[in-house]
VMD Tcl script that draws the C-alpha trace (Angstrom):
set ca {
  {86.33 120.18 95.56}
  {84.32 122.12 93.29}
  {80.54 121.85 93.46}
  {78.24 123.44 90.05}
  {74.72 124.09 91.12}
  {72.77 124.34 87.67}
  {69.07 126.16 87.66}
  {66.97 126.21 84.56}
  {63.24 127.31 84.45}
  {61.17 128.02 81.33}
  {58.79 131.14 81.10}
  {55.59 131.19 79.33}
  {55.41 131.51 75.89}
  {56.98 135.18 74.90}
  {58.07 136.11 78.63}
  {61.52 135.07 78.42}
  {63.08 138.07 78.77}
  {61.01 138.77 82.15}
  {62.50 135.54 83.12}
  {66.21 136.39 82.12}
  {66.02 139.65 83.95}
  {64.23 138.60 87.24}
  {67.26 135.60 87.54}
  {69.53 137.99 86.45}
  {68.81 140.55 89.75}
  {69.01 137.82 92.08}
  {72.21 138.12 93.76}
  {73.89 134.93 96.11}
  {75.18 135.50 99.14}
  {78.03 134.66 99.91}
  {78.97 134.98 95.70}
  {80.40 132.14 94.33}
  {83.47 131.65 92.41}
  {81.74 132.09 89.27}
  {78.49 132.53 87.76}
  {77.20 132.48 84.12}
  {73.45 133.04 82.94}
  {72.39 131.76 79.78}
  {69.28 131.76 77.43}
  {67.93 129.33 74.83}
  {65.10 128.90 72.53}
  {61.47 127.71 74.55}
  {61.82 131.08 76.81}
  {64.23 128.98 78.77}
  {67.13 130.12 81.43}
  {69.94 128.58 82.54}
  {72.12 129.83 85.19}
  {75.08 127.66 86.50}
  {77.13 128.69 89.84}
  {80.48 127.55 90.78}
  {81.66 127.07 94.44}
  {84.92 125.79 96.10}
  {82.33 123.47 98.64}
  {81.66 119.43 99.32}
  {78.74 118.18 97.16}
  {76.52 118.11 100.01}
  {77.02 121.88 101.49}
  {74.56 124.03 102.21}
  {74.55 126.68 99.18}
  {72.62 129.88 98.23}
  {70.35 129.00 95.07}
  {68.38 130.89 93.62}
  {64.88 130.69 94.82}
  {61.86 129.72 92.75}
  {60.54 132.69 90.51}
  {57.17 134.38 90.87}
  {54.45 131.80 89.31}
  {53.27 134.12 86.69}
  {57.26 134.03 85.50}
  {57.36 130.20 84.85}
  {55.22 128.05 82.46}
  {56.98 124.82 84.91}
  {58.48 123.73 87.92}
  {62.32 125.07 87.77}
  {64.77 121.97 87.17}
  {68.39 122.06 89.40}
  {70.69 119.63 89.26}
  {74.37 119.60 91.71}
  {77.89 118.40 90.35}
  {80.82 118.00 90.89}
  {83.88 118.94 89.03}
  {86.02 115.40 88.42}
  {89.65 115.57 88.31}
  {91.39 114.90 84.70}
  {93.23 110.61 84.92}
}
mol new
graphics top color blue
foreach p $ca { graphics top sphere $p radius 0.5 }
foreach p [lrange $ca 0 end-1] q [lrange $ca 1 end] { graphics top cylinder $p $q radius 0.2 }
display resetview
């Protein structure tokens, strides 16, 4: 099975970039399968991580940022990958 752990947290007003590279030097350990970081208007960044895992195993996530990095509570969500019919 294949397991996508989203995380998405929203900097203050202007400090996106901050955000971006903070997420971006946070390494998981053991890496999964793949990993893609993504930005979007609102200072908001999204990373998604892929993992050959059941939905309920324990998996590195990336931790909370400092406070002065996030204008909210960061928002993760778990899937998993469904099979084409």
């Amino acid at each position: 099975m294949t397991v996508a752990l989203m995380w998405e947290a929203r900097a203050p007003e202007g400090g996106g970039a901050e955000l971006l590279a903070w997420a971006r030097g946070r390494n998981l350990v053991p890496a999964p399968l793949r990993r893609e970081t993504y930005r979007a208007p609102g200072d908001r960044v999204l990373v998604i991580s892929w993992w050959h895992a059941g939905y309920d195993a324990d998996l590195p996530e990336l931790p909370d940022p400092p406070p002065d990095l996030t204008a909210r509570p960061v928002h993760r969500w778990r899937f998993e990958q469904i099979q084409p019919a």
